[in-house]
C-alpha positions in Angstrom: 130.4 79.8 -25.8 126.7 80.3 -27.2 125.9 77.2 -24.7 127.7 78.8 -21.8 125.9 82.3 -22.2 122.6 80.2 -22.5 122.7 78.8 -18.9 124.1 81.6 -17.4 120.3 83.6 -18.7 118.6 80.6 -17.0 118.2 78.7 -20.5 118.8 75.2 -21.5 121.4 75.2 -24.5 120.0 74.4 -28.2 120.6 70.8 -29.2 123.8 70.0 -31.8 122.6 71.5 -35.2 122.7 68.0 -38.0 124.5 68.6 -41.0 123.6 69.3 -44.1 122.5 72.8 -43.2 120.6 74.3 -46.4 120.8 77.9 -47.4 118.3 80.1 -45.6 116.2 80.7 -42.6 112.8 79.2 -41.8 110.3 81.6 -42.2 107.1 82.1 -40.0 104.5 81.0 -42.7 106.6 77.4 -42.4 105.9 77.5 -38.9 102.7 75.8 -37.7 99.7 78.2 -37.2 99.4 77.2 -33.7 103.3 78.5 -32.6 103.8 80.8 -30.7 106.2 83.4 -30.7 109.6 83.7 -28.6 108.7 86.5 -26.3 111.3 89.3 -25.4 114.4 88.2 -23.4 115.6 90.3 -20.7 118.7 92.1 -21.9 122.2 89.7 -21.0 123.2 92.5 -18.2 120.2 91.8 -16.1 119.5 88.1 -17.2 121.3 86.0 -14.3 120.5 82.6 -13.4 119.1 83.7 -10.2 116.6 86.1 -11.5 113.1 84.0 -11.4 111.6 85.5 -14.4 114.4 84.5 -16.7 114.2 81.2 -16.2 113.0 79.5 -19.6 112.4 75.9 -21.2 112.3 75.2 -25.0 110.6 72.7 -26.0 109.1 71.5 -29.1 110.4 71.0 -32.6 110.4 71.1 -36.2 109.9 67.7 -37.9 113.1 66.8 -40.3 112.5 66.7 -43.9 115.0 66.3 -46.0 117.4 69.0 -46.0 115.4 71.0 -43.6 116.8 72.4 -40.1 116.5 70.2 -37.7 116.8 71.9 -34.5 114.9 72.4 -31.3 113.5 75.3 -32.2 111.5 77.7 -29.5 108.1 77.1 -30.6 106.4 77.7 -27.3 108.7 79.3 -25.2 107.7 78.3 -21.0 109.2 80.4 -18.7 110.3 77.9 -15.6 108.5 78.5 -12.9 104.7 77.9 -14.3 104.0 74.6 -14.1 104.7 75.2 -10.3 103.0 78.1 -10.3 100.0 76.6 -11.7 101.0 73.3 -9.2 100.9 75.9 -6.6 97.6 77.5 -7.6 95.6 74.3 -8.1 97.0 72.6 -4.5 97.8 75.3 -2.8 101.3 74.0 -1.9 104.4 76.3 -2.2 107.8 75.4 -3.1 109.4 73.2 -0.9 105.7 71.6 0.3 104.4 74.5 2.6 101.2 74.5 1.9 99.8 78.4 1.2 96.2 79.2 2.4 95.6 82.1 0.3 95.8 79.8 -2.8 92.9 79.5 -4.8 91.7 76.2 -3.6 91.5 73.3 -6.5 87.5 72.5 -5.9 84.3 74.2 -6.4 81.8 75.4 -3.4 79.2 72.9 -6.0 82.0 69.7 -4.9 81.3 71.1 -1.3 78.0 70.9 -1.5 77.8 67.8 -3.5 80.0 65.6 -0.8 77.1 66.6 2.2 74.4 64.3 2.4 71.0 65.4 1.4 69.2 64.7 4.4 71.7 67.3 6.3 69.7 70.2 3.8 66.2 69.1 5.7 64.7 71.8 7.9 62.2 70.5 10.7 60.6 73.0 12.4 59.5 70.8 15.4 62.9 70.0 15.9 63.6 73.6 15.6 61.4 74.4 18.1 62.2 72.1 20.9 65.2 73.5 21.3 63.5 77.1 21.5 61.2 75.5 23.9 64.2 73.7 25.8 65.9 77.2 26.2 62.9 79.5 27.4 62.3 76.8 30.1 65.7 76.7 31.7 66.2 80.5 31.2 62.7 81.0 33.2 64.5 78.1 36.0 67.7 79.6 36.3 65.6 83.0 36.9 63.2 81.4 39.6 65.8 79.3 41.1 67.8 82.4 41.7 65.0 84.5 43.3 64.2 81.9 45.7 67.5 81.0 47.1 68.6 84.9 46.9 72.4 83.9 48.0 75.4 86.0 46.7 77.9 83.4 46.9 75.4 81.6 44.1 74.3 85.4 42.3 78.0 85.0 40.2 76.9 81.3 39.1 73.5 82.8 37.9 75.1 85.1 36.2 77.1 83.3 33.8 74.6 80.5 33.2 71.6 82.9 32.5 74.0 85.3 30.0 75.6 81.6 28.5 72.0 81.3 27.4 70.4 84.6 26.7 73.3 83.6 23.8 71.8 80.5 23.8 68.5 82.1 22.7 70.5 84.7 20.5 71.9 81.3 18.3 68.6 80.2 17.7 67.6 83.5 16.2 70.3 83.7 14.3 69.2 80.4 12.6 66.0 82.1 12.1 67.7 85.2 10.1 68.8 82.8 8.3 66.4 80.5 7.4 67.5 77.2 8.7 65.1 76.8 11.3 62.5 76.3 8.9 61.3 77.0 5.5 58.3 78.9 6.8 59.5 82.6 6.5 56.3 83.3 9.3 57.6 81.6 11.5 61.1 82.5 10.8 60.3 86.2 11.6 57.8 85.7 14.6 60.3 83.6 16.8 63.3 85.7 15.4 61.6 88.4 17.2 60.4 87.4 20.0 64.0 85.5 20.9 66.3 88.9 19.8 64.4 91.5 20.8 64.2 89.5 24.2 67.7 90.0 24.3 68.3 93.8 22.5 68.5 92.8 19.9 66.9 94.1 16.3 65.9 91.4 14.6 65.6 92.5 11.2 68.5 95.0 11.4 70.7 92.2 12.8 69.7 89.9 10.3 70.2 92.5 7.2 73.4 93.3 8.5 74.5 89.5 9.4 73.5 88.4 5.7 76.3 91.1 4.2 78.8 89.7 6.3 78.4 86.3 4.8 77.8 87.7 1.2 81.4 89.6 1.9 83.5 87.1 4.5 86.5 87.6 4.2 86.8 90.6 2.5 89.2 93.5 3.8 86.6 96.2 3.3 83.2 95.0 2.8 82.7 91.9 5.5 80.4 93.5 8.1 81.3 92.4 11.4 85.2 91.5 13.1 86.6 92.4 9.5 90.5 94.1 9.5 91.2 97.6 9.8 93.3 99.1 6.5 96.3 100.6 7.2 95.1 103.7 6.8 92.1 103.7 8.7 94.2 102.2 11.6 96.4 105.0 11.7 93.7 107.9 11.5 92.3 106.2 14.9 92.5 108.1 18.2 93.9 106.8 21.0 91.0 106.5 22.8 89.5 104.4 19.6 92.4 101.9 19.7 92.1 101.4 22.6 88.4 100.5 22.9 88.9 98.4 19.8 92.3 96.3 20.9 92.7 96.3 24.7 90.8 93.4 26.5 88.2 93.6 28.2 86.7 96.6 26.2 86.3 94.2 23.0 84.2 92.1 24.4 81.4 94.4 25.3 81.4 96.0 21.8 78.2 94.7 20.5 75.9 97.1 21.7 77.9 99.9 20.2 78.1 98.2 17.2 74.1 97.9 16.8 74.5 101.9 17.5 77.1 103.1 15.1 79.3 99.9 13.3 82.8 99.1 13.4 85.1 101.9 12.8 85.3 103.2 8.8 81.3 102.5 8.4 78.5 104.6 9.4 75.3 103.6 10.3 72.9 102.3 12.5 70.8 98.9 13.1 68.0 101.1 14.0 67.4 103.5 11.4 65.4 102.8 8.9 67.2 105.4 6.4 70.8 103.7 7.3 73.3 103.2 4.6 72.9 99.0 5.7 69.6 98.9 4.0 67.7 99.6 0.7 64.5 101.1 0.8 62.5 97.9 0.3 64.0 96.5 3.9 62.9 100.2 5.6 59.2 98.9 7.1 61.1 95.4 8.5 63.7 97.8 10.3 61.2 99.9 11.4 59.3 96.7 13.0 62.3 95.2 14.7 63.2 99.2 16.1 59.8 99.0 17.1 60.0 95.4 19.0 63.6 96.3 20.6 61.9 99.6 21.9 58.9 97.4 23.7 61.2 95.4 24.9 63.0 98.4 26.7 59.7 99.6 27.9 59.1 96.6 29.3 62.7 96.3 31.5 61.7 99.6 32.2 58.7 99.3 34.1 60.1 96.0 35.5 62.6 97.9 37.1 60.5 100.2 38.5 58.0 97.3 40.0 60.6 94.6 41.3 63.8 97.3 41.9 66.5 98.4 39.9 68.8 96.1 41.9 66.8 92.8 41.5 66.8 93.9 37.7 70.5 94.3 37.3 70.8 90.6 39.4 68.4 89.1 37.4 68.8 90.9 33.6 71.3 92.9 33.3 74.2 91.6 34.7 73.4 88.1 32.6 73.1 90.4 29.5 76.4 91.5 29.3 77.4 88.2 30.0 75.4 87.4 26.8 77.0 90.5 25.0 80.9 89.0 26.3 79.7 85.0 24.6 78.5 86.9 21.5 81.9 89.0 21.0 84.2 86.1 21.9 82.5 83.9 19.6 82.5 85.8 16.5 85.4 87.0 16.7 87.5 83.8 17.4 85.6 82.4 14.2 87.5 84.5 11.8 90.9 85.3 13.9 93.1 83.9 16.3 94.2 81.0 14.3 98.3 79.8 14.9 98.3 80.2 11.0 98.1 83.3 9.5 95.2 83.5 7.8 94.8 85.9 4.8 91.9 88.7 3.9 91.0 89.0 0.0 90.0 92.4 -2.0 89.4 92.7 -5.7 89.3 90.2 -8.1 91.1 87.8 -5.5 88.2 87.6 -3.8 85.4 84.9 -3.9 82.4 83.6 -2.3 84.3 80.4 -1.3 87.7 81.7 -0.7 86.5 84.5 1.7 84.3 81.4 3.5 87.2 79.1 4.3 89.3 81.8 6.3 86.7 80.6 8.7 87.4 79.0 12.2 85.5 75.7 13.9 86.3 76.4 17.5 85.5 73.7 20.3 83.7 75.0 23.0 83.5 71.7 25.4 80.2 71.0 27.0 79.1 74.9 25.6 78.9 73.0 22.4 75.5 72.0 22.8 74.2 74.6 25.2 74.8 76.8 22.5 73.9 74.6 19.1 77.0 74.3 17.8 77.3 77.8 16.6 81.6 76.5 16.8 81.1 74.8 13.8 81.4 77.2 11.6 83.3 76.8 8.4 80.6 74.9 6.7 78.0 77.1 8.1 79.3 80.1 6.6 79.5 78.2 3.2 76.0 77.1 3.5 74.1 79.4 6.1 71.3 77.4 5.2 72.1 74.4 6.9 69.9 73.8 10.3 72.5 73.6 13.3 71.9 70.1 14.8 73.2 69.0 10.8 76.3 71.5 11.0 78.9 68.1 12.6 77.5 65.8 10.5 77.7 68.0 7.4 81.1 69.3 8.4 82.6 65.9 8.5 81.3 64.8 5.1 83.2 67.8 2.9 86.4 67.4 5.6 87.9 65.4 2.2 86.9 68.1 -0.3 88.3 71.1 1.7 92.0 68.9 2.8 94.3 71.4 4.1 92.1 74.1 4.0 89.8 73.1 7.0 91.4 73.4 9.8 90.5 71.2 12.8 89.8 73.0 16.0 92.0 72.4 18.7 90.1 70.1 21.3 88.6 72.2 24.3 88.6 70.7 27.9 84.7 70.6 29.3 84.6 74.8 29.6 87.0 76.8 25.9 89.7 78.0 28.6 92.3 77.1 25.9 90.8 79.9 23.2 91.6 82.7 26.4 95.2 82.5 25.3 94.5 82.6 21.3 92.3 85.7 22.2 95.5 87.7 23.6 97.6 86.9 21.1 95.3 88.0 18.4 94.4 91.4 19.8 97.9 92.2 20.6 98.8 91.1 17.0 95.8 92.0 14.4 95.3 95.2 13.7 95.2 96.1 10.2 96.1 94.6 6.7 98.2 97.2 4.2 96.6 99.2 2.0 97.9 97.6 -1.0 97.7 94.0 -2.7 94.2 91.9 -3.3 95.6 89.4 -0.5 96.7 90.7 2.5 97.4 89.3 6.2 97.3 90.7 9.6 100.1 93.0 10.3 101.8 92.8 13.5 101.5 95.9 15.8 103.2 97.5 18.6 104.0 94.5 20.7 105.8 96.7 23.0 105.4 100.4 24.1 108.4 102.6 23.5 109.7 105.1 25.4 108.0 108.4 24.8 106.1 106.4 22.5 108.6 106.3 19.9 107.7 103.2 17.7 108.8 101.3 14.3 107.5 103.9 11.4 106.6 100.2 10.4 106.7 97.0 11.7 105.3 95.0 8.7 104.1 91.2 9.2 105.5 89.8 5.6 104.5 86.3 3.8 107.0 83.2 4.7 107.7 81.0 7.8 106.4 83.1 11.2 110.0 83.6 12.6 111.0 85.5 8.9 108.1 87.7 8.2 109.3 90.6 10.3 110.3 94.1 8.5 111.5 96.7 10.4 111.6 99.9 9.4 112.9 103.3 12.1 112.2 107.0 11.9 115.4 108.4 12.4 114.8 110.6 15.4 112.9 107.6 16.9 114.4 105.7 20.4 115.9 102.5 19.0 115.4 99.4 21.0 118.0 97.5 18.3 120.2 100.5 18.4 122.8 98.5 20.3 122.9 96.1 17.7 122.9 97.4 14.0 123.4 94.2 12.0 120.2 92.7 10.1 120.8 89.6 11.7 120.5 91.0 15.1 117.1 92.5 13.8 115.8 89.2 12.9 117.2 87.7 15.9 114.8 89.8 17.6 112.0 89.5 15.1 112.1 85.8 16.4 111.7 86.4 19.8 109.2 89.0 20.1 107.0 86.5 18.0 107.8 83.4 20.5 106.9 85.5 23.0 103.6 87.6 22.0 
């Protein structure tokens, strides 16, 4: 009877007591000093085999003496369950073999580091600047070229080849911010300058800015750039505001607005000195870049005025927001869009190295090296320090380390037609993470419109297998689209397809 009651609260029965059972119970100062005691049971009315928690292993023992108990006695009580748990923690593998990307991963960033050769960590500055060199001279071509033929079948062809590399020239910047494109800090600044500001863009308040996001990646609220919504932020939005932020094309041209005013839940502005993205000691570099960026505009100005507002737009402006669509696109795909739901960290479940690997390498085809493999990304969000033309080499060196937590970008034809589709999927699908929990994942939002409006109270995106993360949840006055069908089956039924299908 005391075996059967055993199993039934998830435990394995005692052992057969021996004979020769001697008067009186072991006491705890005959215990060794390093047992430890039997923990509270659940009572017997809630203890059923199917409750996880309950679940317990005895294990060690008393060693027989003569005449002593010997019994297997619950020295260190394990409740089942934590050797997978701690399985599942160090491999990130669930039960049954998924394997779970928001588990901590079982290296180190310093095994990272250690697997990438040490030449990949070199900095040369000629090399550096032949490719600055390389860009200024086609971007002055493609400019001439187009003057002189003056065709408007071939206008649309300038267009997207100047803008691909006004990014071009924003990449290379963006190396300077960060210091890999030489270990001269000079030089850093001088052709950071003269390449952002070139394009609108404030060098030293972009680079400020740029440097929290990687200190933060991947955290719900303080990444910097393309980071979640909370769930209550999203729902305090306008209309207007979701809109702007969720509905294609508008996305895509967001930059300069952000260099204004931020994403949405952050104030402040790339421009101002006294802006809550800077600490005093950064105020004069702001106030240089402002300064640049303003010359800059002067200068468009009066070029306007002397060659004519329309052979401005044809030549400049148009390739601009061009630039402003590769810049959006790219950073953006690097941290969403993935067929895997990847998760965003707060608290103390965040780290350095788990926010990095929520990253995204993208393929890009022959934009690749037009661009300096700004796709390769994981590792350069790891190690920012990196110069781009090491980025493939380095990247393939810690593939081992990282296993199943790189994940290899799907292979691009010669133009990244393929990451169009990814695109529309994630901004009909990302849109917030809850409000609650240290790891959260996108929640999936209003994939239809409703009649009058009337939509889910919630329609929560939960962790398991794609097709079974769906939670539906209806305010009662609310048109149901499921009213015709009431059983919870016929609610996950649908669950399924409006995921196959968005």
């Amino acid at each position: 009877m005391a075996s059967w009651v055993l199993s039934e609260c998830g435990l394995k029965p005692l052992p057969c007591v021996y004979p020769r059972i001697r008067n009186g119970l072991v006491s705890n100062s005959t215990l060794p000093s390093k047992v430890r005691p039997l923990p509270k049971l659940l009572p017997l009315r809630t203890c059923k085999s199917h409750y996880l928690g309950c679940s317990f292993r005895l294990s060690g023992g008393l060693r027989r003496d003569s005449g002593a108990l010997n019994v297997s006695a619950p020295l260190r009580v394990t409740p089942a369950g934590e050797e997978d748990e701690k399985r599942r923690r160090d491999t990130g593998v669930k039960d049954g073999g998924e394997f779970d990307p928001g588990s901590p991963p079982p290296f180190r960033l310093a095994d990272v580091r250690a697997a990438i050769p040490k030449h990949c960590w070199v900095k040369d500055p000629w090399r550096s600047m032949s490719y600055v060199m390389r860009d200024i001279v086609v971007v002055f071509g493609l400019a001439a070229v187009a003057v002189y033929l003056n065709n408007w079948a071939l206008w649309p062809l300038y267009w997207i080849a100047q803008g691909t590399m006004f990014w071009a020239l924003f990449v290379l910047g963006h190396d300077c911010g960060h210091g890999s494109f030489s270990n001269n800090p000079n030089l850093n600044s001088v052709v950071g300058h003269l390449l952002h500001s070139s394009i609108l863009v404030p060098y030293h308040g972009w680079r400020i800015s740029h440097r929290t996001h990687h200190q933060n990646h991947g955290h719900v609220e303080n990444d910097e750039s393309w980071h979640p919504l909370s769930e209550k932020i999203y729902k305090s939005l306008d209309n207007a505001t979701r809109t702007l932020r969720f509905t294609l094309p508008f996305p895509m041209l967001a930059y300069p607005i952000y260099l204004w005013g931020r994403s949405p839940g952050k104030k402040g502005s790339h421009f101002h000195p006294s802006s809550d993205l800077f600490v005093p000691s950064e105020r004069k570099d702001v106030i240089t870049s402002t300064a640049c960026w303003t010359a800059m505009v002067a200068l468009l100005g009066y070029l306007s005025f002397a060659m004519g507002p329309v052979q401005m737009l044809k030549l400049y402006f148009i390739p601009y927001w061009i630039f402003v669509m590769w810049l959006d696109l790219v950073t953006y795909m690097h941290h969403h869009g993935h067929e895997e739901k990847l998760p965003w960290y707060r608290g103390k479940e965040w780290s350095y190295l788990r926010g990095g690997l929520t990253t995204l390498d993208r393929d890009y085809g022959i934009i690749d090296n037009i661009h300096h493999d700004i796709g390769t990304h994981v590792i350069h969000h790891l190690f920012p320090q990196i110069p781009h033309y090491h980025l493939i080499e380095a990247t393939e060196a810690a593939k081992p380390v990282l296993g199943k937590y790189y994940r290899e970008p799907q292979k691009s034809g010669p133009l990244p037609f393929h990451l169009l589709g990814a695109l529309i999927r994630s901004m009909k699908r990302d849109h917030y993470v809850s409000d609650a929990g240290d790891v959260g994942y996108w929640n999936l939002c209003d994939p239809y419109k409703f009649i009058n409006d009337k939509r889910p109270h919630i329609l929560r995106q939960e962790q398991g297998p794609p097709e079974e993360r769906f939670l539906f949840y209806w305010p009662k006055n609310a048109f149901n689209i499921f009213s015709y069908r009431n059983s919870l089956k016929a609610q996950t039924d649908s669950a399924k397809n409006i995921f196959k299908n968005s």
